[in-house]
C-alpha positions in Angstrom: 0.0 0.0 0.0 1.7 3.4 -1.1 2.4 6.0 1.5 0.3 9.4 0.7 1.4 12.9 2.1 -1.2 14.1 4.0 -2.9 17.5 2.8 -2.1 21.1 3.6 -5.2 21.0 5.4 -4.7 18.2 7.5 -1.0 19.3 8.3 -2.2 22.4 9.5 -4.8 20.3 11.6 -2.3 17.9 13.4 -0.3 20.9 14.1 -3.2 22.9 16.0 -4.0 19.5 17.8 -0.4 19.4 18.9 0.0 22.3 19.9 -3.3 22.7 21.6 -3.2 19.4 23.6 1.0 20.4 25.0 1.1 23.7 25.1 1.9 23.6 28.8 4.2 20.4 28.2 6.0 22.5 25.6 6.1 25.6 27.8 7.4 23.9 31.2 9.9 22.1 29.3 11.1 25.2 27.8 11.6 27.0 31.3 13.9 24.5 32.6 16.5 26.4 31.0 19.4 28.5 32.7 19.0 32.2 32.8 20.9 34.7 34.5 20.2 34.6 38.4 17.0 32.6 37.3 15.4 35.6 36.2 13.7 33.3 33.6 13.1 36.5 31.3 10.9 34.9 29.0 6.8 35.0 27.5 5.4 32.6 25.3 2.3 32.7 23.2 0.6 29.7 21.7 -1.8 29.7 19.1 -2.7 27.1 16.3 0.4 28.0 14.0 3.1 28.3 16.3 4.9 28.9 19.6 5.9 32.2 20.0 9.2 33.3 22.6 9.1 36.4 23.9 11.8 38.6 25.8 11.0 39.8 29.4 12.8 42.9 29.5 11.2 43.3 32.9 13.3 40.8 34.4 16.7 41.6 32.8 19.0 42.0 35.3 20.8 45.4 36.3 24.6 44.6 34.9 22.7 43.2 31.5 22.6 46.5 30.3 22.1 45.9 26.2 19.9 42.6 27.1 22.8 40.7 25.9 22.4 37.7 29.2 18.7 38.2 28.8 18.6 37.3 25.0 21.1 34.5 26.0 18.7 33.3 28.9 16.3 33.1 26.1 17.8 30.7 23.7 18.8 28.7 26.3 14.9 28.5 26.7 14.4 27.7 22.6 16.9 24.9 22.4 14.3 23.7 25.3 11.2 24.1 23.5 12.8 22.7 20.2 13.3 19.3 22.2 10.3 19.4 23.3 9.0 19.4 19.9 11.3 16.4 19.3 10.0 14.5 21.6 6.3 15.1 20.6 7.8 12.8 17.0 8.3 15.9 15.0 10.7 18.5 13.6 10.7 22.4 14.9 10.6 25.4 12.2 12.2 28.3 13.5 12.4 31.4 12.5 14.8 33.9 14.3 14.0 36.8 15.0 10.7 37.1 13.0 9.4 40.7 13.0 11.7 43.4 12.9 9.2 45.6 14.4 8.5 43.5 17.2 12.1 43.4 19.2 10.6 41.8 22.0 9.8 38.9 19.5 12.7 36.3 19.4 11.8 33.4 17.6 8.5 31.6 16.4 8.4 27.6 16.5 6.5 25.4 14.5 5.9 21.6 14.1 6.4 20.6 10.9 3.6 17.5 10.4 1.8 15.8 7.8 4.4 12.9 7.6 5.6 10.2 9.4 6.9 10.9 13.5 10.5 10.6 13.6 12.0 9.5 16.7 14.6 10.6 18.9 18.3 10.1 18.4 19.9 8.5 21.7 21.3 11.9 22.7 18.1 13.6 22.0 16.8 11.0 24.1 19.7 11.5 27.1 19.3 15.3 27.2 15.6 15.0 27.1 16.1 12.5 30.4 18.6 14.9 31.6 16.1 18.1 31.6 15.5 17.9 35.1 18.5 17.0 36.8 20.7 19.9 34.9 21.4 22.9 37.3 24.1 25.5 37.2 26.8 24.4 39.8 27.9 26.6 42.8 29.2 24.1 45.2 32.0 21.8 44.8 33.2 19.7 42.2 34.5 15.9 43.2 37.9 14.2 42.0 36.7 12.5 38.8 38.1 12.5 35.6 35.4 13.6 32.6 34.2 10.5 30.5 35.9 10.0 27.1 35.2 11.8 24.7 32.8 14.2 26.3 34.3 17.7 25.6 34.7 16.6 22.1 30.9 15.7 21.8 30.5 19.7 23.7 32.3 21.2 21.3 30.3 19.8 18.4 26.8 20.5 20.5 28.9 24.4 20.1 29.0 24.0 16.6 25.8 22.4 15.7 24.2 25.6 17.5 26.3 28.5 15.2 28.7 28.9 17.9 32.6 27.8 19.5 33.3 26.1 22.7 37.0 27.5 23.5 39.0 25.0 25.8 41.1 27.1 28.5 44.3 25.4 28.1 46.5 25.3 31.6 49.1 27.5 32.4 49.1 30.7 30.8 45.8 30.6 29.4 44.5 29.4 32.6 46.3 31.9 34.7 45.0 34.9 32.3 41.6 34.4 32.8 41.7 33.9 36.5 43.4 37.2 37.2 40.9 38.7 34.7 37.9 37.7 36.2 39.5 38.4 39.8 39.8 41.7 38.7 36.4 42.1 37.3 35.2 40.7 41.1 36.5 43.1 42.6 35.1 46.3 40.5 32.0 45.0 40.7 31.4 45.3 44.5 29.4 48.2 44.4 26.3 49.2 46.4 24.4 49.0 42.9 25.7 45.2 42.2 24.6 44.4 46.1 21.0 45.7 45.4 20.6 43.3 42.2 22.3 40.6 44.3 19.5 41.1 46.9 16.8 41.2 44.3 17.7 37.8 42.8 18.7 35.5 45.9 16.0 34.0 48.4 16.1 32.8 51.9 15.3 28.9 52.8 11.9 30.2 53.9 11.5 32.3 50.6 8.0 30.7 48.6 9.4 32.6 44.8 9.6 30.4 41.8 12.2 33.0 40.5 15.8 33.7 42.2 18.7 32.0 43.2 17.6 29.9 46.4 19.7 29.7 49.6 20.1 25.7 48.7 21.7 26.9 45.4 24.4 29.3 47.1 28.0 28.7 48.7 27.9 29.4 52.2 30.0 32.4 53.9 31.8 34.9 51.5 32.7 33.6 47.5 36.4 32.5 48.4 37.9 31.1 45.1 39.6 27.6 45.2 42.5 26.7 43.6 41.1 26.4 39.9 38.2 27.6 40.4 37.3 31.2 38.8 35.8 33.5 41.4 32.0 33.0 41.5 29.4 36.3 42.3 29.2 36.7 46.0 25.2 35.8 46.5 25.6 35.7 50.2 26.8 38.9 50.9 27.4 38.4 54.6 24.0 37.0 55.1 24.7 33.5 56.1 22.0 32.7 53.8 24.2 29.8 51.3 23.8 26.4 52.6 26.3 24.3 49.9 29.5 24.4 51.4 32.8 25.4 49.8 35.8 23.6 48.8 36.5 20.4 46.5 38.4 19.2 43.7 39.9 22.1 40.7 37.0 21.6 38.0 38.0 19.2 35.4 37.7 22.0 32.3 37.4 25.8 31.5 35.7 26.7 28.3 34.4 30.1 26.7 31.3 29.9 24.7 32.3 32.5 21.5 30.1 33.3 18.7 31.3 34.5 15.1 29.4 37.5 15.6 28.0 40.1 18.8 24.6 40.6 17.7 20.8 39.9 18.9 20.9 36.5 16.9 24.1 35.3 17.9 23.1 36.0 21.8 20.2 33.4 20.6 22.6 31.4 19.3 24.7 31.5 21.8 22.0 30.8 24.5 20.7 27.2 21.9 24.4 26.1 22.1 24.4 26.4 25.9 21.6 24.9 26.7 22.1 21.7 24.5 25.6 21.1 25.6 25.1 21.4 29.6 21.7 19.0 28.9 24.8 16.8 26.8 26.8 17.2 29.9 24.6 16.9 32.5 23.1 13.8 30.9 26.3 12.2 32.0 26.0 13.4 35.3 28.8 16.4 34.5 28.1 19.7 35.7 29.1 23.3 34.4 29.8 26.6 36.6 28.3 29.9 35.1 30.7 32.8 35.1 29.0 36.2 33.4 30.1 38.7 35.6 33.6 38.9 33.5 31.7 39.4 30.7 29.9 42.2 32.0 32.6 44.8 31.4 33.0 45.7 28.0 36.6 46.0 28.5 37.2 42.9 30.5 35.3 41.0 27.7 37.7 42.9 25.0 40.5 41.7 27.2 39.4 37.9 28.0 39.1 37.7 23.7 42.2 39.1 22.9 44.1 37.7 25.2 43.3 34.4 24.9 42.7 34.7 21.4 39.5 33.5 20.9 38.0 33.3 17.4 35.0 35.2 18.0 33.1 37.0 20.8 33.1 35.4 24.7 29.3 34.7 25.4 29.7 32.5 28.7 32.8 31.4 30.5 32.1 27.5 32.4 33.9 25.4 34.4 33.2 21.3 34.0 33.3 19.0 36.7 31.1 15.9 38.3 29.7 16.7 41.4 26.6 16.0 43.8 23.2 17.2 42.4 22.8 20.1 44.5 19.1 20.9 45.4 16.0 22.1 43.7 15.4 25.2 42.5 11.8 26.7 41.0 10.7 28.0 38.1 7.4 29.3 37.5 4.6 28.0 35.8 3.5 27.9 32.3 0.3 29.7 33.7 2.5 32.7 34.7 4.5 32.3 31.4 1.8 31.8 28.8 0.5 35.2 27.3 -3.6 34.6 25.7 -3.7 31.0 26.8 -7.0 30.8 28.2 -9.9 30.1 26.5 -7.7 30.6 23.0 -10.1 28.9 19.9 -8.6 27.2 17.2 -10.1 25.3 14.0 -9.9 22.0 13.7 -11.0 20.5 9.9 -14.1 23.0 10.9 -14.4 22.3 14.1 -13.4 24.5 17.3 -10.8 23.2 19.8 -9.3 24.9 22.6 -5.7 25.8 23.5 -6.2 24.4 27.5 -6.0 26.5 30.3 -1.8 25.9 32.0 -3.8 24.4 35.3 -5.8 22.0 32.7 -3.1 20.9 29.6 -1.2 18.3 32.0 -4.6 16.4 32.9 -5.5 16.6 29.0 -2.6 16.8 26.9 -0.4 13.7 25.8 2.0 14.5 28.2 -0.1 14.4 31.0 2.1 11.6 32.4 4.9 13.5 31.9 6.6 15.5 35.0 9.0 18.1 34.0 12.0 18.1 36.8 13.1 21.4 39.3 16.5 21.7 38.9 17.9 24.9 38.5 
């Protein structure tokens, strides 16, 4: 019996059903990503064509003064809701930066149907399983060697994505970086940098779905260890970090570069970083966020020249195994989902609805399906 392609009609059909039935799925999936200080500085819209991602300018943080970590943030959040797509049997359609008149607007998915499902690939499949054990690491790293051939496989996630994954040789490379982001540590404690500090961090007690949490934070002030770059002091004398300090040097350094210093190479940027920690952290290997040497125009200029990188520094991360430290929120799709409710769509003539966020996980395929709380 010979295989027909299904009409325009009926493609258009299977997509609204898609998307109607795990739009919250699709969403919370999505929002697992890293953002700066989990500011998770993103919107989505859903209708029967397509996912749209939206910037949050909002919660951009107060060094992020061009958007640059926000719109980072963000594609961390597409490369998200792209495997989600996968994972539904289908292929996502983006398109980048969609309306020029709409600079809020970052990317609009859709699910290209009307032919056979197509299954995931086994590391598809890991970093899908991986989703909610990732977090950004604060505490310590242990004394184990990286598996074989896993920076390799980073560096090609990198590339896939439009983007470079820079390996910080030892030595002089090593020791280059370290005294530049020491240096951009210390011009940075300002009363202004305290007050973003304080509106991103939470107490143990703290109920927000948004922040860093105390259980995410090193305890006492951010003393470096050997190897380690210096990380943001969250605690500021507040006692509030419960991970303690110390442990191994992490196993690898690596900037994130990008050919170019624009809005879509920040989205680029922000794909390749989400899809290589999910690659990492599917084998249980963990990656240190550094931005705040990055913040300073100069100190960026300096980090690229002098360790002659072959494009612009996006991220700087340090690899290692460790513990999976604890939970962290994130809001939910109901808090995330512009025009959700009550949202019609047309079905082969006949109206469906795009599900309410409290509703789409009893009625959607996924409903079975629990997204994790890592940060």
């Amino acid at each position: 019996m010979s295989y027909q392609q299904p009409s325009v009609t009926e493609g258009a059909a299977e997509q609204a059903r898609l998307l109607a039935s795990n739009a919250q799925y699709l969403i919370a999936t999505a929002a697992r990503a890293p953002s700066i200080h989990n500011s998770q500085p993103w919107r989505f819209r859903v209708d029967k064509e397509a996912v749209e991602l939206w910037a949050d300018p909002a919660r951009r943080t107060r060094d992020d003064a061009i958007g640059r970590e926000m719109l980072i943030s963000c594609g961390a959040a597409l490369f998200g809701l792209r495997l989600a797509v996968r994972s539904l049997g289908h292929l996502p359609v983006v398109d980048l930066l969609p309306d020029p008149s709409q600079l809020r607007l970052l990317a609009r998915v859709r699910v290209a149907t009307g032919g056979r499902t197509i299954e995931l690939n086994e590391l598809e499949r890991r970093m899908l399983a991986a989703v909610p054990h990732r977090h950004t690491h604060r505490g310590p790293f242990i004394a184990e060697p990286l598996p074989p051939g896993l920076l390799a496989g980073l560096q090609n996630d990198a590339l896939t994505e439009g983007a470079t994954l820079a390996l910080v040789g030892d030595g002089l490379p090593a020791d280059r970086l370290a005294r530049l982001a020491a240096a951009a540590h210390r011009a940075s404690l300002d009363e202004g940098e305290h007050a973003g500090i304080r509106r991103w961090t939470r107490s143990p007690q703290h109920p927000a779905a948004d922040g860093i949490p105390a259980a995410a934070l090193v305890a006492g002030p951010a003393e470096a260890e050997p190897g380690r770059l210096p990380q943001r002091d969250f605690d500021l004398g507040r006692d509030l970090g419960l991970l303690p300090g110390g442990g191994a040097p992490p196993a690898a350094t690596a900037v994130l570069v990008t050919a170019g210093d624009r809005r879509a190479d920040w989205l680029r940027a922000g794909q390749a970083l989400q899809r290589l920690l999910l690659h990492a952290a599917s084998a249980w290997v963990f990656a240190s966020l550094y931005t705040q040497p990055l913040e300073n125009p100069l100190t960026r200029e300096l980090i690229r020249d002098q360790l002659r990188l072959p494009g612009d520094p996006q991220m700087v991360l340090q690899f290692g195994r460790a513990v999976s430290a604890a939970s962290t929120a994130r809001r939910p799709p109901s808090e995330l989902m512009d025009e959700l409710r009550v949202q019609p769509l047309e079905v082969l003539g006949n109206p469906v609805l795009v599900m309410a966020a409290d509703d789409a996980g009893r009625g959607g395929e996924h409903r079975g399906v629990r997204v994790g709380d890592r940060a």
